[in-house]
N, C-alpha and C positions, 0 to 999 in steps of 0.2 A: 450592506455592501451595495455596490455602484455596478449598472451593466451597461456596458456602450456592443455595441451589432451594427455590422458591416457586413458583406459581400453579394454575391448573387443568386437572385430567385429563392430566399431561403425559404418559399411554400414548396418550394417541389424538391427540399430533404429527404422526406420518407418515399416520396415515388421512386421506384426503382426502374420506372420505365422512359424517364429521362435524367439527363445528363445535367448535375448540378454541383456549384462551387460553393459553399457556405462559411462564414467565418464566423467569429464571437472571441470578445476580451472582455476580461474581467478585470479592472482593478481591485487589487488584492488588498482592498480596505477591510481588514475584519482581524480575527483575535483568535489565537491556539493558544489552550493553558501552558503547552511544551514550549511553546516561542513567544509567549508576551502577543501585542500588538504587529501587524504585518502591512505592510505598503508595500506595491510593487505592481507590478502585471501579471495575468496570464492569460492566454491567446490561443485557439484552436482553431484549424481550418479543418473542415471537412468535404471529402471532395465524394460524389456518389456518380457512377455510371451505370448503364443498362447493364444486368444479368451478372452485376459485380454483390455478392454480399459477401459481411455485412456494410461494407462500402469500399471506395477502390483505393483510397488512400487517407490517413490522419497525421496532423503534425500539430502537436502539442508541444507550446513552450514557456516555463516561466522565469521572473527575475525577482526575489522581493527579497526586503531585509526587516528587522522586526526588530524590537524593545528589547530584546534579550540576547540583540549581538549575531544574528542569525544573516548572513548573506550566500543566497546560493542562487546558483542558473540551474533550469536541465532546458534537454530538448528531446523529446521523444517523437521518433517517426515510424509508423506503422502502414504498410503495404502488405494487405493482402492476398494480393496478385500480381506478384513479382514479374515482369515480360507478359501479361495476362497468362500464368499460368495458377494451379491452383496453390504453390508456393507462396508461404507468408512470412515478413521479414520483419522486423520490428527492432530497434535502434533506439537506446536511451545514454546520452551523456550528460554529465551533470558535475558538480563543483559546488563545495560549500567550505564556509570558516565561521564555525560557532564560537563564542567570547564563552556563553555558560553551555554546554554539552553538559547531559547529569549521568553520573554515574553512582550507583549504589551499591557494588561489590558485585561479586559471584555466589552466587547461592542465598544470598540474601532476603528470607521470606518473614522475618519479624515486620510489625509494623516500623515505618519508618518513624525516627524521633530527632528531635528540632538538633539542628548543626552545633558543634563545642559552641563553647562560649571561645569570640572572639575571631570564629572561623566561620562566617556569613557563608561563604563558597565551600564548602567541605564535601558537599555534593556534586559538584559543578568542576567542568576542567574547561582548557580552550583545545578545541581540535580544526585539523584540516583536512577534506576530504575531496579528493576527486573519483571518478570510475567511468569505465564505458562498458557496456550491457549487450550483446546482442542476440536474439532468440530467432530461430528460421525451423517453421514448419513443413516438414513433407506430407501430404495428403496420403492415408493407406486404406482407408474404406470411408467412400459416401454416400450415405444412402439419399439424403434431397442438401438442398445449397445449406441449412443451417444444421443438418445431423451427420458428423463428420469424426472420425478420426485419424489423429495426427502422429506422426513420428517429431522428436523437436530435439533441436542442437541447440547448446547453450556457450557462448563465450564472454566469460565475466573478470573483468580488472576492477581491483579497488585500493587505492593506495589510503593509508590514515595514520593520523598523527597525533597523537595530544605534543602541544608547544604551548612552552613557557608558563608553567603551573607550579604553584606553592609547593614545595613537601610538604606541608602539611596536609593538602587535599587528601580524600580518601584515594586520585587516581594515583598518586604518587607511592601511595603505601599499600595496597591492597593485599586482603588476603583471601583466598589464593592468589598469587600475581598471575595473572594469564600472558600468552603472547601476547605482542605491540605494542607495549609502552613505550616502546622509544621508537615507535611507529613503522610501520611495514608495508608491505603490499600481497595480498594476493591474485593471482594466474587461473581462474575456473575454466576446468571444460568439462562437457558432459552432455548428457542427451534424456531423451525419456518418450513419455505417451501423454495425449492430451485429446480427451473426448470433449466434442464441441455440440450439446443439445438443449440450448436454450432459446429462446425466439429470440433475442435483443442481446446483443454483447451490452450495452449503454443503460438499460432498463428493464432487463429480463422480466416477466410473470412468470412463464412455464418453462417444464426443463430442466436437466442436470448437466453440469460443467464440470469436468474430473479431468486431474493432470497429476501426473507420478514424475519426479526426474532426480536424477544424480550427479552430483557436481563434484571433478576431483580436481584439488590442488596439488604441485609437483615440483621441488627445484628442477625438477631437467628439464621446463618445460619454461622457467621464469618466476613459479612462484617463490614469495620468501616463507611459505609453511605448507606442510606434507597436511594434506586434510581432506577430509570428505564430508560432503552436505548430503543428506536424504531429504528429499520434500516432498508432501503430498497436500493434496486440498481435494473437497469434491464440497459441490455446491448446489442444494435443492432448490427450486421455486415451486410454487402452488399456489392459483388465484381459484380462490371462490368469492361469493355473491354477499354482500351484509349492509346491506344499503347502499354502499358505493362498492366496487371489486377489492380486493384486497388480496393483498400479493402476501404469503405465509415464504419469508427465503430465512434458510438454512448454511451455514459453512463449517465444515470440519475443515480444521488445519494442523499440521502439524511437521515438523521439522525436526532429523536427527542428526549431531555433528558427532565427528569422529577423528583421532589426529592432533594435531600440534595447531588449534587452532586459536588466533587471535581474538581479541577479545570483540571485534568489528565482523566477527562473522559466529559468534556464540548465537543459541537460539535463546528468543528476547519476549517480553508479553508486558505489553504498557505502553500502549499510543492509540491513537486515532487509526489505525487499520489492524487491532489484534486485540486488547482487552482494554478498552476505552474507560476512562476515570481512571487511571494508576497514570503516573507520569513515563514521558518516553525512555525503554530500554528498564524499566523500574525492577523487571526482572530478565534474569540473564542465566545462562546452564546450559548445559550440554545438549537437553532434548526442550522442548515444548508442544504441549498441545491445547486446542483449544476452541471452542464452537461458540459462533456468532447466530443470533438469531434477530429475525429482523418481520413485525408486520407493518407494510406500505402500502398507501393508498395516496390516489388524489383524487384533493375535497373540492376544488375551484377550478374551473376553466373558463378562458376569456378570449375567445376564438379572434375576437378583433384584433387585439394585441396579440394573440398567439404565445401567450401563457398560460400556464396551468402552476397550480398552489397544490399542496401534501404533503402529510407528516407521514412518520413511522413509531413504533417504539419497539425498542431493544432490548436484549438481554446478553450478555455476552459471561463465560464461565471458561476455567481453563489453569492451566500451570506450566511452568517449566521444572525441570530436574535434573539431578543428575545423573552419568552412569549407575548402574546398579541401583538406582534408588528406589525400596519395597515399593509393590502397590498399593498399598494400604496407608503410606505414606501421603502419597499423592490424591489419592482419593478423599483423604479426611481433615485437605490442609489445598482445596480448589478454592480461586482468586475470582471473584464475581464483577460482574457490576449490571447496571438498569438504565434506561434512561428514553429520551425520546428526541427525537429528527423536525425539524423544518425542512421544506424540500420544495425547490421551484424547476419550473425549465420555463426558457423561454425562446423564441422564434424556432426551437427546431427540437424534436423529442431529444434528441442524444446530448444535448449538452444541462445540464445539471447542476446545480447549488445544494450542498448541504448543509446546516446545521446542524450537529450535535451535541448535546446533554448528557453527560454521564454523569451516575453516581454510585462509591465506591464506599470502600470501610477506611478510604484515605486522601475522600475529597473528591471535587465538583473537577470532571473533564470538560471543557467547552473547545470545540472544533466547527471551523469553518470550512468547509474544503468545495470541488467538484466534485461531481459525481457520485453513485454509491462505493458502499465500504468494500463491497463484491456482488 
């Protein structure tokens, strides 16, 4: 991958004691197993003022299209200090039109096996997606500027579609059929709690990050399905000393749905942000759970250029399910994989390249992305 860097003063990012504009693009030259090869852009400004943490404002935006028919934009904007108050707002809109989107059924935990004969796409549909996102934190106890917690309001739209696909695909025929095959939308609102105690939203070492919330969809309200999402995560770091520091982070995740819900909002385990080496969405069900583990260091620093070079390696374990489904079930029938990270920043700590390696009992994950996985 290719870096171009632009903006102002990017040595005085981490100073919090003055006032600085930073920017950084990436072209998005590099390769996800889920999407083929990727071209495109993406672009982050980071803007830091006095006595503002962890900065006063972020805008994140990409555009890329890929080998495998993948075209999407988002734009994410994040303000911590809304009017300089301790209100945080955060803003993501986005769009995409996948040519192969895969789908592998519901409930589907056999090894996967090679498509009929004759039906190369059997896995694969064409979908359209658009959504707008937006998250706003109220402040309800702080003990210093990074040990915080929050009350948080959620308002989520996602409209999706599979168009113009074979009957013979598995999307066209599935069994169980879930909601939106003939495409829908949902209406989310909802709220929760969100403790904020790690040193670095961008790079944490020390620290736990925990957040609970509830998502309900409603015809009275505009949704097209009666449904409810339960989500939780909490996330550990620990740096000790082993020649270089080494960061030990931990994620528990996990997600319960309930209701009439489409098959764009089932809980999923198979990508590059949840059980890396299984292809995207590879599993799908009503609950998910699943813990990421992650040891991180950096080996190289090059003060001149204001780079640093670091790997990680992973482990990631977990499943989805269904209602009712034994524990014993789930326990003796958990979805693994292994693997290890490439890891750069350059001209400013918060911005981040990953590489990752995964390997599974159903093939080699390779991911390009920014930033860590959490």
């Amino acid at each position: 991958m290719l870096l171009f860097w632009g903006g102002s003063n990017p040595l005085k990012a981490q100073n919090l004691d003055a006032d600085s504009t930073d920017f950084a693009f990436l072209p998005a030259i590099s390769y996800n197993s889920d999407f083929g090869f990727i071209a495109g852009g993406v672009a982050s400004w980071y803007s830091y003022k006095q006595n503002h943490t962890p900065f006063y404002s972020y805008i994140n935006t990409s555009a890329i299209a890929t080998t495998r028919g993948l075209f999407s934009f988002s734009l994410e904007i994040d303000k911590p200090h809304v009017f300089d108050t301790n209100i945080r707002n955060k803003t993501l809109i986005y769009a995409a039109r996948f040519f192969e989107d895969a789908f592998f059924g519901i409930g589907n935990y056999e090894k996967i096996t090679d498509p009929p004969e004759g039906i190369p796409d059997f896995y694969e549909f064409k979908s359209f997606t658009i959504g707008l996102r937006n998250d706003t934190r109220f402040p309800l106890v702080r003990t210093s500027s990074t040990r915080y917690l929050d009350a948080a309001s959620v308002i989520d739209f996602r409209y999706e579609t599979p168009w113009d696909n074979n009957p013979d695909q598995l999307i066209s025929n599935p069994a169980p059929a879930p909601p939106g095959l003939r495409g829908g939308r949902t209406l989310m609102l909802g709220g929760g709690l969100i403790w904020e105690g790690r040193d670095s939203e961008f790079r944490p070492t020390k620290g736990t990050y925990a957040s609970s919330t509830v998502e309900v969809g409603q015809t009275i309200w505009g949704s097209g399905y009666n449904l409810l999402v339960w989500e939780h995560e909490m996330s550990q770091y620990v740096t000790f000393h082993l020649i270089k520091d080494v960061t030990l982070a931990t994620r528990l995740y996990s997600e319960f749905t309930f209701g009439d819900v489409p098959y764009w909002r089932l809980a999923y385990a198979g990508d590059e942000q949840s059980i890396r080496g299984f292809e995207s969405n590879r599993f799908l069900d009503d609950h998910v759970v699943y813990l990421n583990t992650e040891l991180r260091t950096w080996l190289f620093e090059f003060p001149a250029i204001e780079t640093e070079l670091g790997g990680n390696l992973f482990f990631d374990i977990g499943r989805t399910f269904p209602n009712g489904e034994n524990l014993d079930v789930i326990v003796n029938d958990l979805k693994y994989s292994a693997g290890f990270s490439g890891t750069a920043s350059f001209f400013t700590r918060d911005f981040l390249i990953r590489g990752d390696f995964a390997f599974s009992e159903e093939g080699l994950g390779v991911y390009f992305t920014t930033g860590y996985m959490f």
